[in-house]
C-alpha positions in Angstrom: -48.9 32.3 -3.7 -48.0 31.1 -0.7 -44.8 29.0 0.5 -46.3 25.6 0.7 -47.7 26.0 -2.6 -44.5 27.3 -4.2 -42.1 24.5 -2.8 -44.9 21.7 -3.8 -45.6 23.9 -7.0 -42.3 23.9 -8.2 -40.8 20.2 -7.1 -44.3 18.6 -7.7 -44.2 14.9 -7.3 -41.4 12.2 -7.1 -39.1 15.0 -8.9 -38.8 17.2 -6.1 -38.1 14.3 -3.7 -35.1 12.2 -5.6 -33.4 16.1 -6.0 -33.7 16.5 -2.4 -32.3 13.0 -1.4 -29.7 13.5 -5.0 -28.6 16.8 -2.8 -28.5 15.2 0.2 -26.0 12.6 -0.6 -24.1 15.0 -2.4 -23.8 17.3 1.3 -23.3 14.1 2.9 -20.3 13.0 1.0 -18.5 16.4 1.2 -18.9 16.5 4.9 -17.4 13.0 4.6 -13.9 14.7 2.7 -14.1 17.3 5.8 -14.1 14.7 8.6 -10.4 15.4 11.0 -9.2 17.4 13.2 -9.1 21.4 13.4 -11.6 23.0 10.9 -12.2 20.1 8.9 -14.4 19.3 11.9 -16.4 22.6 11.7 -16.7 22.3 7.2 -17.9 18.6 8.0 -20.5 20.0 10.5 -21.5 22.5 8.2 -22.3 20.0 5.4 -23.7 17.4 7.5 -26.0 20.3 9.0 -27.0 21.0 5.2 -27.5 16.9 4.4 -30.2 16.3 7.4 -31.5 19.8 6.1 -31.8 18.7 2.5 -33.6 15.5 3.8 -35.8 17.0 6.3 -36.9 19.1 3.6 -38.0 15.8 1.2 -40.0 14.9 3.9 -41.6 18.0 4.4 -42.1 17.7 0.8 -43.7 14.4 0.7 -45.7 15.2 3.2 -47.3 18.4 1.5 -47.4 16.6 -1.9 -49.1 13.6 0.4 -46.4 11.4 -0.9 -46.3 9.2 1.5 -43.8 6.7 0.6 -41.7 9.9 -0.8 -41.8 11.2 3.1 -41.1 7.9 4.4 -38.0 7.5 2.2 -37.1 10.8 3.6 -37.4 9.2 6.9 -34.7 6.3 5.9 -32.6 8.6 4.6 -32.3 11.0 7.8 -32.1 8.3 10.1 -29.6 6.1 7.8 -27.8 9.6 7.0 -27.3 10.0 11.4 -25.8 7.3 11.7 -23.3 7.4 9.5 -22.5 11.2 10.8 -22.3 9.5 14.4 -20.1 6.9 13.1 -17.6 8.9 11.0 -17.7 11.2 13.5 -16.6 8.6 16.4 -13.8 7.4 14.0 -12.8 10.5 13.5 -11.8 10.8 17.7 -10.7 7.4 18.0 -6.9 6.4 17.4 -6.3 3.7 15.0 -6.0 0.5 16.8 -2.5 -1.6 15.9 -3.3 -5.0 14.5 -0.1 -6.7 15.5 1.8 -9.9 15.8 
């Protein structure tokens, strides 16, 4: 059996796909707790490294189960799931801004 067959095998159809987006969101929050300075920085890149993993795999997936909606979800996710990284990462950097009198 080969490796294609296994991962398709195993996580046929629209199972395989909402466990890999359920995982990703689940990655992509507890790189969320991690964002901040010093090595919450390097856990948050470690689980936001594992979250666009998680999703690039459902693609993969959907496109090896010729799911195409499944794989175009996937798509969504990634690109919705970059730019929240980007964005939590930026606030992360900046200083809070004083809303004063």
């Amino acid at each position: 059996m080969t490796r294609q067959e296994f991962s398709v095998g195993v996580l046929h159809g629209w199972h395989g796909i909402v466990l890999g987006l359920l995982g990703s969101i689940v990655f992509l929050i507890s790189g969320w707790q991690d964002v901040g300075p010093g090595i919450g920085m390097i856990s948050s890149a470690f689980w936001f490294f594992l979250a666009l993993l998680s999703t690039l795999g459902v693609i993969w997936l959907g496109i090896g189960a010729r799911i195409w909606a499944g794989a175009l979800l996937g798509l969504t996710f990634f690109c919705l799931e970059s730019w929240l990284i980007s964005r939590w990462r930026r606030q992360s950097h900046d200083p809070p801004k004083r809303q004063g009198f």
